[in-house]
N, C-alpha and C positions, 0 to 999 in steps of 0.2 A: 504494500500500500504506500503511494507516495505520500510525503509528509509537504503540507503548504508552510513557506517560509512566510513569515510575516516581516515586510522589507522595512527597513527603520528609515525613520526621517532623514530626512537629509540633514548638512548643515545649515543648508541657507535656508530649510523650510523651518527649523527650529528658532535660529536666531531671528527669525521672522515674526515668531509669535510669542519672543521673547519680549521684544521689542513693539507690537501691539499689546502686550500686557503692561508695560511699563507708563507706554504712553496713553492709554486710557489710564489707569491710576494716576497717574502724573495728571492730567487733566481732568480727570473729577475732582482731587480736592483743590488744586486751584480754583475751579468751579463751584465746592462749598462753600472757599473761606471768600471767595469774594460777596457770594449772596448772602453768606452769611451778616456782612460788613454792611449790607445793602439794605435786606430785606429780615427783618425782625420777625418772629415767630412767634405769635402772642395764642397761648392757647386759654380759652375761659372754659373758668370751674362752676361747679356749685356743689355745696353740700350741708350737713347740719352739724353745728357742734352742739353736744350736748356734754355736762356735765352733772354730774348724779353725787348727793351728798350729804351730811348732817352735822348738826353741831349741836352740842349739850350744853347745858348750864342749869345753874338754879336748884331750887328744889333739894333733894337730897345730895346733890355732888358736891365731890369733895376736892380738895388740890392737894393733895401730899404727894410730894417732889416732884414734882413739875409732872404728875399723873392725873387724870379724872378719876374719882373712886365712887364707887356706891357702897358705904357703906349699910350688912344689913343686923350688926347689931346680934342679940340673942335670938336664935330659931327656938322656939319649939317644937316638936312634935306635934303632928296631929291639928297645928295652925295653918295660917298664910299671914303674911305678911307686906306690905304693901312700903314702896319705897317710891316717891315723886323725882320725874326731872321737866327739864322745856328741854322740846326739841326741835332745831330750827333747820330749815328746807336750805343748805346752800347747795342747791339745782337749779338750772335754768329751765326746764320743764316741769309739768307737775307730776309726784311721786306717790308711791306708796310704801311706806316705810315696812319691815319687816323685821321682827326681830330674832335670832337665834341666841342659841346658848354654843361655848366651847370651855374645853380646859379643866372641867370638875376637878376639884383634888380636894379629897377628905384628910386630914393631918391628925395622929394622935397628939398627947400629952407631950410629943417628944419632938414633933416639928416633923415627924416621917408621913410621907404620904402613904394613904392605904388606900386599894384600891376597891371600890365599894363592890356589891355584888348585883344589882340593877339601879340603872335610875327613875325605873318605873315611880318609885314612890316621891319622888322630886318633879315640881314644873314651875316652868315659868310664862307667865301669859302678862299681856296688857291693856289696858284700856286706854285712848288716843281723844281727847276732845281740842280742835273741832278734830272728829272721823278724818281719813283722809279721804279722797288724795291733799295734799298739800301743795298747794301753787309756791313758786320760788321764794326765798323770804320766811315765806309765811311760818310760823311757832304753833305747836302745838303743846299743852299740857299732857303729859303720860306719865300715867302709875302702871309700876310692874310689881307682880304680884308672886311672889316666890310661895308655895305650897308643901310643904312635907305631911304626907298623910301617915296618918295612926298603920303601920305594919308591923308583926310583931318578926320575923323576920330581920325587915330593917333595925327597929330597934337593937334586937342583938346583935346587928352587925356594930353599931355605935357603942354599946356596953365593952363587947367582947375585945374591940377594938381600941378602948380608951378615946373614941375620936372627941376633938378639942374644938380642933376650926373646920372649916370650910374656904374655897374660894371657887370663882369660875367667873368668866369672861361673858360680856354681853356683847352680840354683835348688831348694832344694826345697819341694816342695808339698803339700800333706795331700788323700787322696781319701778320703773317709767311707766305712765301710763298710756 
């Protein structure tokens, strides 16, 4: 079976298209930088900024070392307990605030964290007058409402455990309406 050579460029067809390659490169960015120098490119935007946010004061907060604190003081068992702050919309939309809990840590006599065995028996809820949403600016009045119900369970987790303190994080958070 004969085998087809495939014949290779020549030189001059090479240096040929060496040389149309250079020289189109060579002449497109001349070509850009001068319209560039010419002809300005203005391309228009649009879109929304929005910012989503809160700020506390008042009420039961506290400022120890440059922190906000809620202090809630003695729990008992088997109460609730209601703790006031203002909270105020820095959003430029209107929000609906939401509040979560993180961070629980039950502490013995001895400063050691123990780690509980549900937090079924713990919540935290609140009440927001005015209701939201809250337009930018705008303050609302909120009591949060910490709950430890009557479990005998719980209980002996506290007995058994020597627990002392408490602490946990409140988070709130802005949901756009």
């Amino acid at each position: 079976m004969p085998k087809h050579r495939i014949p290779h460029p020549s030189i001059k067809t090479t240096l040929i298209i060496i040389v149309v390659v250079v020289y189109t490169i060579t002449l497109t960015s001349l070509f850009v930088s001068i319209l560039d120098g010419i002809l300005p490119l203005h391309v228009p935007t649009v879109g929304n900024i929005i910012t989503l946010g809160y700020e506390v004061h008042g009420g039961d907060i506290r400022t120890v070392f440059g922190n906000q604190t809620l202090d809630w003081g003695t729990i008992y068992v088997g109460t609730s307990t209601n703790r006031s702050l203002i909270l105020k919309s820095k959003s430029n939309t209107k929000t609906v605030p939401e509040l979560n809990t993180t961070g629980w840590a039950f502490r013995n006599q001895q400063g050691q964290v123990v780690v509980p065995p549900t937090m079924d028996d713990v919540t935290v809820n609140w009440t927001l007058n005015p209701s939201p949403p809250l337009d930018p600016n705008e303050e609302t009045n909120a009591t949060i409402t910490l709950t430890i119900k009557y479990d005998a369970t719980f209980v002996d987790y506290l007995i058994n455990n020597n627990i002392a303190t408490f602490s946990f994080d409140i988070i709130i958070q802005p949901s756009q309406v």
